[in-house]
C-alpha positions as CSV (number, residue, x, y, z in Angstrom):
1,X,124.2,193.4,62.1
2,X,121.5,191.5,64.2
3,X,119.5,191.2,61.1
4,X,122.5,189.7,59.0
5,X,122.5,187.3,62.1
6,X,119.5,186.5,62.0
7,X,119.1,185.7,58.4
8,X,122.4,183.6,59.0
9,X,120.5,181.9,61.8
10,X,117.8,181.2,59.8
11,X,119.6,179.5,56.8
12,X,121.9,177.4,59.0
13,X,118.4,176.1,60.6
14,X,117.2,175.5,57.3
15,X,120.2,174.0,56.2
16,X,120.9,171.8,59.3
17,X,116.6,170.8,58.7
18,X,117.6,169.9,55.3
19,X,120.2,167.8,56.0
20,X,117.9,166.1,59.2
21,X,115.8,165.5,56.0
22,X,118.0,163.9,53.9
23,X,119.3,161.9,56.6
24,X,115.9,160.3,57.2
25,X,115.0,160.1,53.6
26,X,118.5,158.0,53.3
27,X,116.9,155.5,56.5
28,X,113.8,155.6,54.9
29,X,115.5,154.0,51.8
30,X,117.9,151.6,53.4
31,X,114.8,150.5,55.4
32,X,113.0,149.8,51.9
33,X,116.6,148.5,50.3
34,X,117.8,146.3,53.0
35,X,115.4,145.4,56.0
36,X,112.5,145.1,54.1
37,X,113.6,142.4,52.4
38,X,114.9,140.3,55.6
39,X,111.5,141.3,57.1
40,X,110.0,139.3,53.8
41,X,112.4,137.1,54.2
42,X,111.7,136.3,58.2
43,X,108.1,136.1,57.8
44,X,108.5,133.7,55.0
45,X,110.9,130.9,57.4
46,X,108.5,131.7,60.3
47,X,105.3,130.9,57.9
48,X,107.7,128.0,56.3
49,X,108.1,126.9,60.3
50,X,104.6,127.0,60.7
51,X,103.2,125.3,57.8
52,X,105.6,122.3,58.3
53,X,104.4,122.1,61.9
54,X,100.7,121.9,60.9
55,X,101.6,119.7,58.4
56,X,103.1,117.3,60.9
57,X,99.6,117.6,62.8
58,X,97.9,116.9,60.6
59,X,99.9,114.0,59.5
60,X,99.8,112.7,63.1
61,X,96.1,113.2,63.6
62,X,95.5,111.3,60.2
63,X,97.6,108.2,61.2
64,X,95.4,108.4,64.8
65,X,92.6,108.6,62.8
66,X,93.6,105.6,60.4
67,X,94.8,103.5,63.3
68,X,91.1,104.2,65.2
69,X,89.3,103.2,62.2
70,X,91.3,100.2,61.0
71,X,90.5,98.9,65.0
72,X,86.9,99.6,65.0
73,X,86.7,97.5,61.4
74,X,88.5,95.1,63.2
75,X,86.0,94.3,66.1
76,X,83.1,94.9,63.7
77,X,85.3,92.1,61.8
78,X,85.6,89.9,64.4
79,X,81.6,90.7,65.5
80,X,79.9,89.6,62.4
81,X,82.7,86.3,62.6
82,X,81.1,85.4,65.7
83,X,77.4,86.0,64.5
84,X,78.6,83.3,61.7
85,X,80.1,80.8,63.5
86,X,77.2,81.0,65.9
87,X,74.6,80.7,62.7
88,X,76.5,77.8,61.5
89,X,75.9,76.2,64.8
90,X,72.4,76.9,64.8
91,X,71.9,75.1,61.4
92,X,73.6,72.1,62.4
93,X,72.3,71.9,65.4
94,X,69.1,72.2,63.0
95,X,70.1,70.0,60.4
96,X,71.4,67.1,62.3
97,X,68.1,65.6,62.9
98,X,67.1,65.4,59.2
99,X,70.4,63.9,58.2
100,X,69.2,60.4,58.4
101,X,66.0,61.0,56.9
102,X,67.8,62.7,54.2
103,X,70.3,59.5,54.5
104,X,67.5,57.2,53.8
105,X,66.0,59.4,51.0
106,X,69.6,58.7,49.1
107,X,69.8,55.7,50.1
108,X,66.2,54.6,48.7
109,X,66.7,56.9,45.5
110,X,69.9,55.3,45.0
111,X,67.9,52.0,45.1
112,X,65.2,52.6,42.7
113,X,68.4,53.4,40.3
114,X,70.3,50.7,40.8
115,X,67.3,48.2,40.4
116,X,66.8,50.0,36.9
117,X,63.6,51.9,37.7
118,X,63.0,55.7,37.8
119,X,63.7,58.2,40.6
């Protein structure tokens, strides 16, 4: 009788290890059927998330970027408008003193026309 008991030890072990197997098997597959795909579906918001984030840094750092360059242009703008007005000064200031020689060269030109003879 002990080894009848045994053996009907023995197959209610197997049976219960089985069944322990089956059970797992059927997690393992819900795991791949259902949470797998909301694990997909999780990473894919988070990386969604993320990217718009960089995206929005990137967008500010471009507009920083844009507004730095469009003021440097400025003062190297407003730079070479001084350098100009400051030449056109200078060749005034140059040119002034030969203005009524070059008055009196017209003027004598203009002459020598008028009186019918040549330039």
């Amino acid at each position: 009788m002990n080894e009848a008991k045994t053996t009907i030890d023995a197959q209610a072990a197997l049976d219960m290890i089985r069944k322990a197997e089956e059970e797992a098997a059927a997690i393992v597959r819900d795991a791949r059927e259902k949470e797998g795909p909301l694990l997909v579906q999780a990473a894919q918001e988070s990386a969604g998330k993320t990217r718009e984030e960089l995206l929005e840094r990137a967008r500010k750092d471009a507009e920083a970027m844009k507004r730095a360059s469009v003021a440097e242009a400025a003062k190297h703008a407003e730079g070479i408008r001084a350098d100009t007005e400051r030449e056109k000064v200078r060749m005034r200031e140059q040119a002034a003193p030969r203005m009524a020689d070059a008055v009196k060269e017209a003027e004598r030109r203009l002459a020598a026309v008028l009186e019918g003879g040549s330039v």
